[in-house]
N, C-alpha and C positions, 0 to 999 in steps of 0.2 A: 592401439591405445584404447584403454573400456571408457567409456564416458560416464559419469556418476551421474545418475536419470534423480536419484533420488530427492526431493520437493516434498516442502510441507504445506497444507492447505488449510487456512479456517474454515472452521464448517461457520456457513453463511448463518448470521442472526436478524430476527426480525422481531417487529413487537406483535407479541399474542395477547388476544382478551379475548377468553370464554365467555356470550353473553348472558350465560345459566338460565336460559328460557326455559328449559325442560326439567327444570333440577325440584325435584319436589321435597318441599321445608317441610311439610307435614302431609300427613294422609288420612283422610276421613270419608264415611261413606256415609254419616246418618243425615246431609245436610239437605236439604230440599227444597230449598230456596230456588231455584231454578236447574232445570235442565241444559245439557250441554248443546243442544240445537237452538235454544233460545238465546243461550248466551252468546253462542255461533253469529246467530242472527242481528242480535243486538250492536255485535261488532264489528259486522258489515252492512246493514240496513243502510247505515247515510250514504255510505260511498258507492253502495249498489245503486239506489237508489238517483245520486248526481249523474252517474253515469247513463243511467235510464234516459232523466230527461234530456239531456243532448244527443241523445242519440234519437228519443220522441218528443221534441219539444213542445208540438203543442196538442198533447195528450197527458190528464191530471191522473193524481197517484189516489190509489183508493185500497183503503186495508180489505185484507180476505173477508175478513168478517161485517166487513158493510155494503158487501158487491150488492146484496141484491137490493138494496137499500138504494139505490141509484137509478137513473134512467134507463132500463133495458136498451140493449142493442149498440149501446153507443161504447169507441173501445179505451178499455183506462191500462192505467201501469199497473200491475200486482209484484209489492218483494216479498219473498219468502223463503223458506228452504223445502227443496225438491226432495220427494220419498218417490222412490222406487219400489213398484209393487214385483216381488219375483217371485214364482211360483218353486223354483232349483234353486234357490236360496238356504241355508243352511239353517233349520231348527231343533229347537230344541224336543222334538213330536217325532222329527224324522232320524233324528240320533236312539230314539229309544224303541223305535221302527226294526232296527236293525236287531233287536234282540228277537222280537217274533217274527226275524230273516223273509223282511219284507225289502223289494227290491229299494238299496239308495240311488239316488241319483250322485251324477257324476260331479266333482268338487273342484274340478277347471274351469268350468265355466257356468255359472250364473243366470245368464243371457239368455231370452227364448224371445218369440214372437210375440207371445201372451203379457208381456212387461206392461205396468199400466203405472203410469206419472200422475202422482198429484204435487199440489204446491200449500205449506201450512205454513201460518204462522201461529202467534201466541194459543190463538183461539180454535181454528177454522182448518181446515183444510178441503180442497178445492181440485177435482180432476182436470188435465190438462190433455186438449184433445186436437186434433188440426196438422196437413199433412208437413205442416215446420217440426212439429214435433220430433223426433228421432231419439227413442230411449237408448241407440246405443250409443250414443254422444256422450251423455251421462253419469252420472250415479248419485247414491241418497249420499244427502248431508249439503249439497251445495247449495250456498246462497243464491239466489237467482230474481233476476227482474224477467217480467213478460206483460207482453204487450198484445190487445185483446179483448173477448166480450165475450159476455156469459150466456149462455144458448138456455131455449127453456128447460131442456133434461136436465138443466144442473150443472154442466159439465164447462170447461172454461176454453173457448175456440182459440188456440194462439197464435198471432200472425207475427211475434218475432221474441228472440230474449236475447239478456245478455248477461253479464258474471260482472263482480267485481273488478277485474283488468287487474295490471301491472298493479303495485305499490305506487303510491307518487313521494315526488323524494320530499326530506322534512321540509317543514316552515322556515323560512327563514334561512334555508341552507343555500349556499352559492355554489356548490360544489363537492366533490369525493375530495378526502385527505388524501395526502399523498403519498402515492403506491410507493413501497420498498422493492429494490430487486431482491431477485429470489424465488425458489423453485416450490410445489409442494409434490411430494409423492403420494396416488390416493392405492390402494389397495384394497382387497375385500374376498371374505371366501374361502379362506385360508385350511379351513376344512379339517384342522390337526387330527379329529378321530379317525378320519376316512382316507385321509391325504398320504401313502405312503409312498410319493417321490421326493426323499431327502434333498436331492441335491437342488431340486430348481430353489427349495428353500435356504439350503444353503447359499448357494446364487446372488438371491435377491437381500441377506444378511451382508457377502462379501463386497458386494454392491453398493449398498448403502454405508456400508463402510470406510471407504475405501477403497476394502484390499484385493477390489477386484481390476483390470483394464491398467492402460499406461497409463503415464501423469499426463495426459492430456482429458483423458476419462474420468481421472480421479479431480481434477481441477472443477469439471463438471459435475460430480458427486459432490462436490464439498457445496455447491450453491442449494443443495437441497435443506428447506432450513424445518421442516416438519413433515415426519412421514405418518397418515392418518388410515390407519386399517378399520374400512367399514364395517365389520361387524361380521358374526359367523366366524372368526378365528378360530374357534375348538370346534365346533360342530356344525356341519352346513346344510345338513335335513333330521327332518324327523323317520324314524322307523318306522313304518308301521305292520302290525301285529295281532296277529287274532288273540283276541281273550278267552280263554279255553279252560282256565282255574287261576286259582289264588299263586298257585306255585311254579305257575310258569309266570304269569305276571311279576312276582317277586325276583324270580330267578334273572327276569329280563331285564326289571329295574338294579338289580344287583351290577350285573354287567353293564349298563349304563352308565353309573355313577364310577366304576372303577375306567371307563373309556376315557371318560370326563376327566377323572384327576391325571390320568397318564397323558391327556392331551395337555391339561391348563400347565403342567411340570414342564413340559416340552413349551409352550407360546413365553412361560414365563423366562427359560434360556433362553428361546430364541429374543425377547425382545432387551433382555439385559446385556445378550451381545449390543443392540444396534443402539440401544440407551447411553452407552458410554462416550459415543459422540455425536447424537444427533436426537431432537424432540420427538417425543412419539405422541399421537394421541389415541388412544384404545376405544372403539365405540364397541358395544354390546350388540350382537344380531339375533335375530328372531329364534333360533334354535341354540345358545349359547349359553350356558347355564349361570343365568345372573338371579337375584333375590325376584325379580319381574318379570314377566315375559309381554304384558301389555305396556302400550305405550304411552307415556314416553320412558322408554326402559330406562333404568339407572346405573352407572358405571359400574362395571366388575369393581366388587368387595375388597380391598388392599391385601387381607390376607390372604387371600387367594391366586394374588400375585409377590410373593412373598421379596423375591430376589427386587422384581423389576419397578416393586410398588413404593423402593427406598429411593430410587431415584427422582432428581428434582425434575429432569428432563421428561418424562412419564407424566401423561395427564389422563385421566377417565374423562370417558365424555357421556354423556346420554345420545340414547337414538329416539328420534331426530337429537341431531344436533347443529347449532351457530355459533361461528367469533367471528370475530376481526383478525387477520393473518394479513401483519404488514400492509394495513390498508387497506386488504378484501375483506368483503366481507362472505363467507363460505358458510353452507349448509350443506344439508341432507342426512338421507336416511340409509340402514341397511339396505335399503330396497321394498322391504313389506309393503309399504304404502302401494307404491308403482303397481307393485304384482297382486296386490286386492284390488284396483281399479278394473288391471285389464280382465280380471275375473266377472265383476259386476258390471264391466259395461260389455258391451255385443262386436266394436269394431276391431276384428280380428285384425286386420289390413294397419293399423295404425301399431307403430313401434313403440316399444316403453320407453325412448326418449322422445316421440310425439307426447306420452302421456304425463312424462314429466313436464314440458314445456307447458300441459294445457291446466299443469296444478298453481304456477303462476299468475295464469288468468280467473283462475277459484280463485287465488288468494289463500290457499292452502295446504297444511305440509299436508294432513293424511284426511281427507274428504270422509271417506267411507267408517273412520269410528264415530260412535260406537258400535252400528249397525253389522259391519261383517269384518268391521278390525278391532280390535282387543284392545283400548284407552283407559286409562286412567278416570274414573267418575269424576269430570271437572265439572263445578254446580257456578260459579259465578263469572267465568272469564275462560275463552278456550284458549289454551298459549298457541296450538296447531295455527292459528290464523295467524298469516304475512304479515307483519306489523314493519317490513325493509324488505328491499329487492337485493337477492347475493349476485355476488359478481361471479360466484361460483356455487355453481347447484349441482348436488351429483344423487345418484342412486348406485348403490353397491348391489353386489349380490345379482346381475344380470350375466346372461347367457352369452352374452357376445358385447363388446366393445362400440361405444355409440358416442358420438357428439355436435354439439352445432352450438354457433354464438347466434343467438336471438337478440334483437333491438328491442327492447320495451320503448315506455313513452321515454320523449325528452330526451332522445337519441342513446338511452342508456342501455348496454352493451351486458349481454349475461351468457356467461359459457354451461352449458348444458353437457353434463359428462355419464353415460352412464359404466358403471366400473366392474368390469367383468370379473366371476369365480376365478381367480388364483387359481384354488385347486386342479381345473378343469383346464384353465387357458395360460397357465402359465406368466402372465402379464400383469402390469400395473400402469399408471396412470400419471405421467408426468406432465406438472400445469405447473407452466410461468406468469407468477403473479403481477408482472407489468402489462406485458401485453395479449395475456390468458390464453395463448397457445398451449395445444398439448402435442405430447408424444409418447406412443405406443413402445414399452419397453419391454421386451420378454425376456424369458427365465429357463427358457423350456432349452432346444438346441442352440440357440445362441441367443447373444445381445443384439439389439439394435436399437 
């Protein structure tokens, strides 16, 4: 006697709110009312600053620009933001170097022994010397408090610092809303021009579906209640290419842009299948052919998702991007950020989910623009800066599969996920949003 297996499942709902931090209303470049390191600074000075004094209580705070103005020798607080001097640093001298085939340096890494730290604010800026110091800790852009005394070369001797910390949670607030059950899928990498193993993507399409595994699998697919592909879906590197004439150039962009529409024709079936029963949200990644490529990139264009850009369950997001998902509150990025830190800073030894953990303690999604990551010219307010700690923080676009729940202050609990190339690993990234467990799902020879 066959037993009828067959079961129907609701796909799990939850409430979503996009919080459009990165969504840009207008665009302009001729404003000059302030820079984005000031504005940087402006938006972390108090809390940098709080944090200073309890950590040096009875040490007073004195701006860069009135050090010497004060009693020599004696050590005070300095807040500012940190410039990193790099000699392998990428300019605009050494790009035009390469035409009178003068040797470039290598564009992995940033970092040398020669690094020299100063610390600026509005006015001033200020060398930072002393054996606490450690440039590959680092990088430009970050707010920083240091603690110390100014020597007579000039230079500023530092015997400690610290960063803005955790977010602290609102005023007034008792507590987090309460969390819905329910799963998210994170994925990343997706690689359509380059990627030609149909099936693992098939796979993870049947998967999300459904119509893949018995109804005990398919019970467990139905709780997934948004699947969020970080970025790089069509295209997961750049080429690179000798410029040799006009006609090989043209010839190359020619076949670029036809890679391009043959991939986005392909992401946009693929995601209309998984649209008809479950939420998606699309972020844009660094090599991905959107109207921007600096950040904060703006969601692929609707017509260029023609099929999947009708659906209500389809959202564009920006990278970076934050919501609220059932009470979480979720961020992150392609990865770019991540992978420009560990370029500018020296500690090879420390993992890109150490470096994502220590962008929390910045208080920042992407530290490094505008200096050697590609931003948006924000003149009066930087959106990058923390303004809430996510319960879920990831970076896409990494090498290999990473995570840890970190305690901030106040006992608050933050999953750190970094979400490996699809294309390369086969896998995605399943986080339950009660109690932020994850589990490693592959695509490749089997499920697990």
């Amino acid at each position: 006697m066959e037993v009828d297996d067959s079961r129907e499942y609701d796909r799990k709902i939850v409430s979503f709110r996009d919080l459009g931090r990165f969504k840009l209303a207008e665009r302009r470049y001729d404003d000059d009312s302030l820079n984005i390191y000031t504005a940087r600074l402006n938006d972390l000075r108090e809390d940098t600053l709080r944090r200073a004094k309890q950590k040096w209580t009875d040490h007073p705070h004195v701006e860069v620009s009135r050090l010497t103005l004060e009693s020599p020798g004696k050590p005070y607080i300095l807040v500012g933001v940190l410039y990193k001097d790099q000699k392998l640093k990428p300019s605009l001298l050494r790009d035009l170097s390469k035409e009178l085939q003068l040797e470039a340096q290598p564009s992995n890494n940033y970092a040398s022994v020669d690094d020299k730290l100063f610390l600026e604010d509005e006015t001033l800026r200020i060398r930072l010397v002393g054996n606490h110091v450690d440039t590959r800790e680092v990088v430009t852009g970050l707010v920083c408090a240091v603690l110390g005394r100014e020597l007579d070369n000039g230079t500023f001797w530092v015997e400690d610092w610290c960063f803005p910390g955790y977010c602290p949670k609102p005023s007034g607030s008792s507590g987090r809303t309460l969390v819905e059950h329910g799963k998210i899928l994170l994925v990343s990498g997706l690689d359509l021009v380059n990627n030609t193993d149909g099936l693992s993507l098939d796979l993870l399409s049947e998967w999300i579906t459904g119509m893949a595994g018995c109804s005990n699998a398919q019970k467990e697919e139905a709780v997934i209640t948004r699947v969020i592909i970080a970025g790089n879906a069509v295209r997961g590197s750049a080429k690179i290419f000798n410029h040799k004439g006009y006609h090989e150039i043209k010839s190359h962009d020619q076949l670029k842009i036809k890679e391009d529409l043959m991939a986005m024709h392909k992401l946009d079936a693929f995601l209309s299948d998984i649209l008809n029963c479950c939420c998606v949200v699309l972020m844009p990644g660094e090599f991905d052919p959107t109207c921007n490529s600096s950040m904060p990139q703006q969601p692929f264009h609707p017509c260029t998702l023609q099929k999947s850009a009708r659906f209500k369950s389809m959202h564009g997001a920006t990278n970076p991007w934050i919501a609220n998902i059932g009470g979480r509150v979720v961020a992150g990025s392609c990865g770019g950020p991540i992978v420009d830190i560990m370029k500018i800073a020296g500690l090879s030894e420390l993992s890109p989910l150490e470096w994502l953990g220590r962008t929390l303690i910045w208080r920042h999604y992407a530290p490094t623009g505008p200096d050697t990551l590609p931003i948006y010219p924000f003149f009066k307010n930087d959106p990058f800066v923390m303004n809430e700690l996510p319960d879920i923080y990831f970076a896409g676009n990494m090498d290999e599969y990473d995570t840890k729940l970190v305690t901030a202050d106040e006992g608050h609990a933050v999953r750190l996920i970094c979400v490996p190339k699809f294309s390369e690993t086969k896998t995605a990234v399943l986080v339950n949003l009660q109690d932020l467990t994850t589990q490693l799902i592959s695509f490749g020879d089997g499920l697990t």
